[in-house]
N, C-alpha and C positions, 0 to 999 in steps of 0.2 A: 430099155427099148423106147418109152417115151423120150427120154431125151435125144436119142437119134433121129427118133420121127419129128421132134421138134425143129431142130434144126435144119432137117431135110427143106422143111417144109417152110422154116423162113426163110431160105436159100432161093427157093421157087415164089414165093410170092411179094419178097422185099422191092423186086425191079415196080411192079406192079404199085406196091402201097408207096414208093419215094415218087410216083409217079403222080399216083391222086392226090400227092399233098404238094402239088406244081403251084397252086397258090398260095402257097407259104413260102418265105423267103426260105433260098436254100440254104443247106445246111449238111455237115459231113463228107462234103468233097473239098480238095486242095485249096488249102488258101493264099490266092494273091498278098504279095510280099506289104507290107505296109510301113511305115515311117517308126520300126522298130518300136520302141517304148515311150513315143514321144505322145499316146494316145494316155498315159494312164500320169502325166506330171502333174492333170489336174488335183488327182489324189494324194499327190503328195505335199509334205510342208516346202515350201520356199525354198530355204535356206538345203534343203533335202531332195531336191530334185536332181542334182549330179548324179548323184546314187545307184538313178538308174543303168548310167552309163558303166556303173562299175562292176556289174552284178551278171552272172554268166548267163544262158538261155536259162527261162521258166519255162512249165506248163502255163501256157493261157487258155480258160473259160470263156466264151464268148456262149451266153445262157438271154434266153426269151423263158419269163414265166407267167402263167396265169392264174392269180389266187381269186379265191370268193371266198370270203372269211364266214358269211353266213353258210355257206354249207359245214365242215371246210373244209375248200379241195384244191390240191394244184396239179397245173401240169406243165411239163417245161420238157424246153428243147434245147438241148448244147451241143457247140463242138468245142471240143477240146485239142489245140495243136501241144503236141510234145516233142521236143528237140531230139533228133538223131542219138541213134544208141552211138558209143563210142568203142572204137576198134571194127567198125565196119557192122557189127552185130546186128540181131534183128529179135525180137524177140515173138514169140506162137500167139503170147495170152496177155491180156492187160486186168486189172483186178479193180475195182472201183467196190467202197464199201457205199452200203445203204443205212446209214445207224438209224434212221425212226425204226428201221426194225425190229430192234434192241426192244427186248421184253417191257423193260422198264420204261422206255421212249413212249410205247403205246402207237406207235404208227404205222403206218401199212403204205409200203414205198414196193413199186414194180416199174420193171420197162416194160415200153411196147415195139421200141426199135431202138436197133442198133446197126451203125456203118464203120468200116473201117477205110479210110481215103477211098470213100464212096461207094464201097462196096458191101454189100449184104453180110452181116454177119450175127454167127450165133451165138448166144449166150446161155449160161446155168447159174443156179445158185446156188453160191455156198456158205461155209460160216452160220448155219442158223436164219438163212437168208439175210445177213446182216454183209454179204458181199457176191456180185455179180463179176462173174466171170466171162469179158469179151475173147472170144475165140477169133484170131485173124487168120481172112481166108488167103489161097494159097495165092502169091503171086500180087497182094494188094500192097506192099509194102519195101521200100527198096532201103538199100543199105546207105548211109550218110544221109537220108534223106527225111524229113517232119513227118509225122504220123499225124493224122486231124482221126480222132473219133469222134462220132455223132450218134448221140442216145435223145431217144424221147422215152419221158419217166411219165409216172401221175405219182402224188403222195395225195393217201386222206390222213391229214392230223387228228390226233385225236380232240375229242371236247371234257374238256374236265369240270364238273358242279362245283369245286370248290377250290381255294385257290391256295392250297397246300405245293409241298416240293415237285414241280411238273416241268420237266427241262424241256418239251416239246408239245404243242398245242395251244387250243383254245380258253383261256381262263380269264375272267377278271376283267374283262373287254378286253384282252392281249393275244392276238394269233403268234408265239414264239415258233420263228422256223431257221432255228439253227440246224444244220447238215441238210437241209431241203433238198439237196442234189445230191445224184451219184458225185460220191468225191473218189478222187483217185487217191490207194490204197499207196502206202510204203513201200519201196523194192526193202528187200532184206534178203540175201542168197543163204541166212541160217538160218529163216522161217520155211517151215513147212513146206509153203505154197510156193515159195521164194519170194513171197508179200508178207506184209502185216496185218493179219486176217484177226487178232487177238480179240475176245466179246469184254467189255470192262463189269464192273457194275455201280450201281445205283451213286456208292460213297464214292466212288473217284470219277476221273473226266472219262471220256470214251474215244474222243477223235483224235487222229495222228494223221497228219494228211503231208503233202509236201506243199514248199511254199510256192503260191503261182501267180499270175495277175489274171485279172476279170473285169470281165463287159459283159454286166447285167441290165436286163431291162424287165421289171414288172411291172404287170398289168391288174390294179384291183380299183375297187370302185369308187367314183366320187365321195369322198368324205373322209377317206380312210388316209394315214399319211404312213410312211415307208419310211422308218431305223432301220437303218443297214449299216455294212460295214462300207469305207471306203468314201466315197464323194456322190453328191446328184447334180448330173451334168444340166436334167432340167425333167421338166415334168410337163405332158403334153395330154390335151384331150379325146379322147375317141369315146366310141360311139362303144357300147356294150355286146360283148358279144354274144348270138341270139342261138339260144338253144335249138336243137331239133325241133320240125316244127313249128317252130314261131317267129316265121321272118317277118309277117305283120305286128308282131306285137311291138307296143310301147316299148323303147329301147331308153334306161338313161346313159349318162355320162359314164364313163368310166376313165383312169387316169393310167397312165405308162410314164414309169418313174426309170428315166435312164442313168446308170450309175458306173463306175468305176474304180476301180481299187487298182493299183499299187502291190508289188508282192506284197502276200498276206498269206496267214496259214490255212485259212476259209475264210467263207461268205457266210454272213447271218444275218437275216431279216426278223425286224420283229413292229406287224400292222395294227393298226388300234386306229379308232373313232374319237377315243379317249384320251389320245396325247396332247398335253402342254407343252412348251419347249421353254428351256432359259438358255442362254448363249453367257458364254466370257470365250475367255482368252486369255493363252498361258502361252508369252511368246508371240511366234506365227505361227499356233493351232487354235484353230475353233476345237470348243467345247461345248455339245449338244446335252441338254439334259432332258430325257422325255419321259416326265413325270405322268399320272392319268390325275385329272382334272380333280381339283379339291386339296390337291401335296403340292400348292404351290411356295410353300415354303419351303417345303425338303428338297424340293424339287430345284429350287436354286441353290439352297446348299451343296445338294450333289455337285452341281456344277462347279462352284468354289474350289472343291473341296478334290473334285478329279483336277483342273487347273492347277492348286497348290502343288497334288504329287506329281505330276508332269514336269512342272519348273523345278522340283527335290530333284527328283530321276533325270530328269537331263543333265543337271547338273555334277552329278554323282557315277550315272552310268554312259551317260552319250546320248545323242541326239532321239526324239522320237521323229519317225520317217515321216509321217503322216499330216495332211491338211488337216483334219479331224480326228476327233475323238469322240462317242455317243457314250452317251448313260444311259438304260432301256429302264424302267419300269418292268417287272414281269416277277411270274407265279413260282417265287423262288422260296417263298418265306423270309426269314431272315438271314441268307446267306446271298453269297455272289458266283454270278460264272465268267470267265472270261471268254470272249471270242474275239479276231484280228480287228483293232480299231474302234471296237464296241467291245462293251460289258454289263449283265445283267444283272442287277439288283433285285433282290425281294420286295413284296410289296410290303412287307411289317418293318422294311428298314427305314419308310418313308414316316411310319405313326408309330404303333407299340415299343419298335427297336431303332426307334433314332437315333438314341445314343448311342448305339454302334455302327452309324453309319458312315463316320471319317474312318475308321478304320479300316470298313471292309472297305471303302472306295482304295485305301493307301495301297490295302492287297490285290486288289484287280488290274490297277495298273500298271502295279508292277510288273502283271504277267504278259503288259505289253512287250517287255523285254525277258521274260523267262517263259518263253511258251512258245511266240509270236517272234520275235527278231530271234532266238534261237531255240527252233523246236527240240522237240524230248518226248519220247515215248511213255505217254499217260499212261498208259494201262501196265508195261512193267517195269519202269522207273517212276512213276510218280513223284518223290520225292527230291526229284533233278531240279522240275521246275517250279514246284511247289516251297518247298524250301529254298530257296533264293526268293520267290514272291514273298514269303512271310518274313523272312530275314531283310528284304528293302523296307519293311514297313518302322524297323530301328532307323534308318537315315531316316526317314518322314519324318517319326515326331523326335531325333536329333535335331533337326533345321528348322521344325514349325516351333516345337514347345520344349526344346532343350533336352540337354545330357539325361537330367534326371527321370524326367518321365521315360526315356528313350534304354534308360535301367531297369526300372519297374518295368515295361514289356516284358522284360527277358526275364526277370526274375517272376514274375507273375505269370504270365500269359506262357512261357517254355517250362522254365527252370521245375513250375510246382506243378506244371502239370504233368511234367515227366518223372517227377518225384514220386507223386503218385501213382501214378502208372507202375511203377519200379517196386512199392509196396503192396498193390493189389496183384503183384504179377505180370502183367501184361506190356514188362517192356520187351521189345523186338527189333531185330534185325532191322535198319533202316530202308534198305537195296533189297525190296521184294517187288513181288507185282502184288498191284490192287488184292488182288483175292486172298490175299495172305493175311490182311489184319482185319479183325473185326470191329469192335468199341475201339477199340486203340487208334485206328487210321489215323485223325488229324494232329493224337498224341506223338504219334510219331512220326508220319510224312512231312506235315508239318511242324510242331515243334522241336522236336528231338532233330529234325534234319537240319533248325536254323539256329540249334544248340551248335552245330556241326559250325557252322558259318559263325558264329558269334566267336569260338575261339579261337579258327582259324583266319579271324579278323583284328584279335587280340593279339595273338602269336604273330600276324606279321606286321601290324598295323595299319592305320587307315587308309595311308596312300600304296602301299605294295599289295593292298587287297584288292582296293579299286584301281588298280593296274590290271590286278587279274581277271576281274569281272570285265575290264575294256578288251582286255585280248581275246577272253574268250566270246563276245560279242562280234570281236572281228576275225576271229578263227570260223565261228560256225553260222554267221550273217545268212539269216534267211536259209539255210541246212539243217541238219538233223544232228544232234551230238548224242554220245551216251554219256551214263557214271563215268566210265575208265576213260574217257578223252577228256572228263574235266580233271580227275584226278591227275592224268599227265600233265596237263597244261600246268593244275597246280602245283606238282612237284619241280616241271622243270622253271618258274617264276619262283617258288619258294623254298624249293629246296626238300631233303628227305624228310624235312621233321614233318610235314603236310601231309606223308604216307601215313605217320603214327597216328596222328589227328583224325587221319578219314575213316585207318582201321578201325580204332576206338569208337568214334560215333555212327560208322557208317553200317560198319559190316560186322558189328557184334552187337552184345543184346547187355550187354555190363558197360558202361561209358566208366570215362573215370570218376572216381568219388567226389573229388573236387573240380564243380562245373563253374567254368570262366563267369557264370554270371552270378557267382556267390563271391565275386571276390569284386 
């Protein structure tokens, strides 16, 4: 019953509150046509600005945010256009997930408004409130024709004491705010909702989103600098804005960082007082490294070191799309997370676990191309885009530091750890979702799945493999693929012996006895 009277009741007073927010630039009604995709080329590389020309309609973000890192709280306003359903269709309900809501996130993400092409509309939550359900009203939306929603959210991130594994929040001087917005959810007409509403957890990734372009602009305080994903068009002054009751008080500066992206799979910000920066260049990409003040040595090694596997992977898998690349500094420990354009490092990979910091950088940007140029459902393939990230990290120290070390990975780092696995038990099914493995996860999403890759690279060899990694980057460019559309692509490039290959490693829990990388 409440949820009826809810909506009744934002039906009635939405005209009202789009009214008293007449000083805010508007937002959520029809967007005039604009000069196509020629707003986002700044974000992209050079030699990769065609690209755009090539690529079918996206969702585009167009997001105003306001953080204060000393509380810390945001709030933000988007509209989102999305291209004409096809076949004339129209669809009831749009699905947008909230992941700070995620147990393990720690955050607390709500709307306060929502419009469908400018009209009042209502929403519920589902999923664990980790997804909002926009309901579109009757008559707001025509056939062949752009859908623009407009949400206003607030997130409070959470504040963490200590700078253990915290994929979102306050830590270490670092405000990490990946998924900061309602992101719009997966169509999938064999999911439940006819979305991809799936909760992950802690060991694996949690976002699946589709790939879109974006026109971000945040607003945080003088002093503070803005890693994000994507380009900053430029960064401009204003005046701070003045709480209730205090329009006489002392106002300082405050700064509006306008940025830009390029498809991308999301947006991620990550604000700090604390950042250093080192720059190179790999090609015609910048490479940002935002160490926090005191790693200035690691902090340019990251740089390097993301540079060298850029110029490996371009060379190997195709172009990276992008003007930039960021390194963030953040409350990861010693592991990495990937996001579009950006990637997050631990803060112990900078001092205690240095010496494993070429390697995770090798594995993060990888997933610029297994994750980001072609998405894959984290939460029940994992292993898609994970294994291919682990398995590019052999071409890295093949090109950097030769054959031989480029063996030891595989026989070290896969081969024994799946060995072991195998004798305490705990080998497994590669093609599950996250919740299926326990201690074993990285044993086998990742190693065991780039066993998988290692001898169907063996089997066909170098060049007829990296043929297949190019097609299926230009098969599912900026899309969504599963297991079974790489598995075709591979058979019909290599042939039936790729079936027995994938059966064996993929979809059983006994591999063969003799592993490609014992020989």
């Amino acid at each position: 019953m409440w949820t009826i009277l809810r909506s009744l009741l934002l039906l009635i007073v939405l005209p009202w509150l789009l009214a008293a927010c007449s000083g805010l630039p508007a937002f959520g009604g029809s967007r005039q046509p604009d000069n196509a995709m020629a707003a986002y080329e700044a974000a992209m590389a050079p030699s990769q600005r065609g690209l755009l020309d090539t690529l079918p309609p996206l969702p585009d973000y167009r997001m105003e945010v306001q953080v204060d890192p000393a509380e810390p709280m945001l709030t933000g306003r988007l509209t989102l256009t999305l291209p004409p359903e096809p076949g004339h269709s129209l669809l009831p309900e749009y699905f947008f997930r909230l992941y700070p809501n995620l147990n393990y996130y720690g955050g607390s993400m709500s709307l306060t408004l929502a419009t469908v092409n400018g009209a009042g509309a209502s929403f519920d939550y589902h999923a664990e409130d980790t997804a909002v359900r926009i309901v579109v009203p009757p008559g707001a939306i025509q056939p062949d024709q752009p859908v623009t929603i407009g949400l206003h959210w607030r997130l409070r991130p959470p504040v963490w004491e200590d700078e253990r594994y915290h994929l979102i929040g306050a830590s270490g001087g670092v405000l990490a705010l990946p998924a900061f917005y309602p992101m719009l959810a997966v169509r999938d007409p064999e999911a439940e909702e006819g979305w991809r509403l799936d909760i992950s957890m802690l060991q694996g990734d949690s976002a699946f989103s589709p790939a879109a372009t974006y026109q971000v602009t945040a607003t945080v305080p003088a002093g503070y600098v803005v890693a994000a994903t994507g380009s900053t068009l430029g960064v401009q002054d204003l005046p701070a804005p003045a709480a209730e009751g205090e329009e006489g008080a002392e106002q300082t500066t405050w700064k509006a960082w306008r940025m830009v992206s390029g498809p991308a799979r999301e947006f991620a910000m990550f604000i700090s007082d604390r950042y250093g920066r080192a720059e190179t260049y790999a090609n015609d990409v910048r490479v940002n490294s935002w160490y926090r003040l005191g790693d200035e040595t690691t902090g340019r090694a990251a740089a390097e070191y993301a540079a060298a596997a850029l110029r490996v992977y371009d060379a190997v898998f195709g172009p990276y799309p992008y003007a930039e690349l960021d390194v963030v500094a953040g409350p990861l420990e010693f592991r990495g997370m990937e996001y579009a354009g950006l990637f997050e490092l631990g803060y112990q990979l900078y001092r205690e676990h240095a010496d494993e910091l070429e390697f995770r950088i090798a594995h993060e940007v990888a997933h610029q191309w297994w994750y980001n140029l072609v998405g894959s459902d984290a939460v029940n393939a994992p292993w898609l885009d994970e294994g291919l990230a682990e398995f590019s990290t052999y071409f890295y120290l093949q090109k950097i530091n030769g054959e031989r070390l480029a063996q030891r990975l595989a026989q070290r780092r896969w081969q024994a750890a799946w060995e072991l696995a195998q004798a305490r038990g705990l080998d497994a099914v590669v093609d599950q979702p996250v919740s299926e493995f326990a201690s074993n996860y990285e044993t086998i999403v990742y190693g065991k799945a780039a066993l998988f890759h290692y001898e169907l690279f063996q089997t066909l060899g170098e060049d007829a493999y990296l043929a297949l990694l190019r097609a299926y980057i230009e098969r599912f460019r900026f899309g969504e693929a599963q297991p079974q559309d790489f598995l075709k692509l591979a058979v019909e490039l290599g042939g039936p012996q790729v079936e027995e290959i994938y059966q064996r490693w993929i979809l059983q829990a006994d591999a063969a006895e003799d592993s490609p990388a014992d020989q």
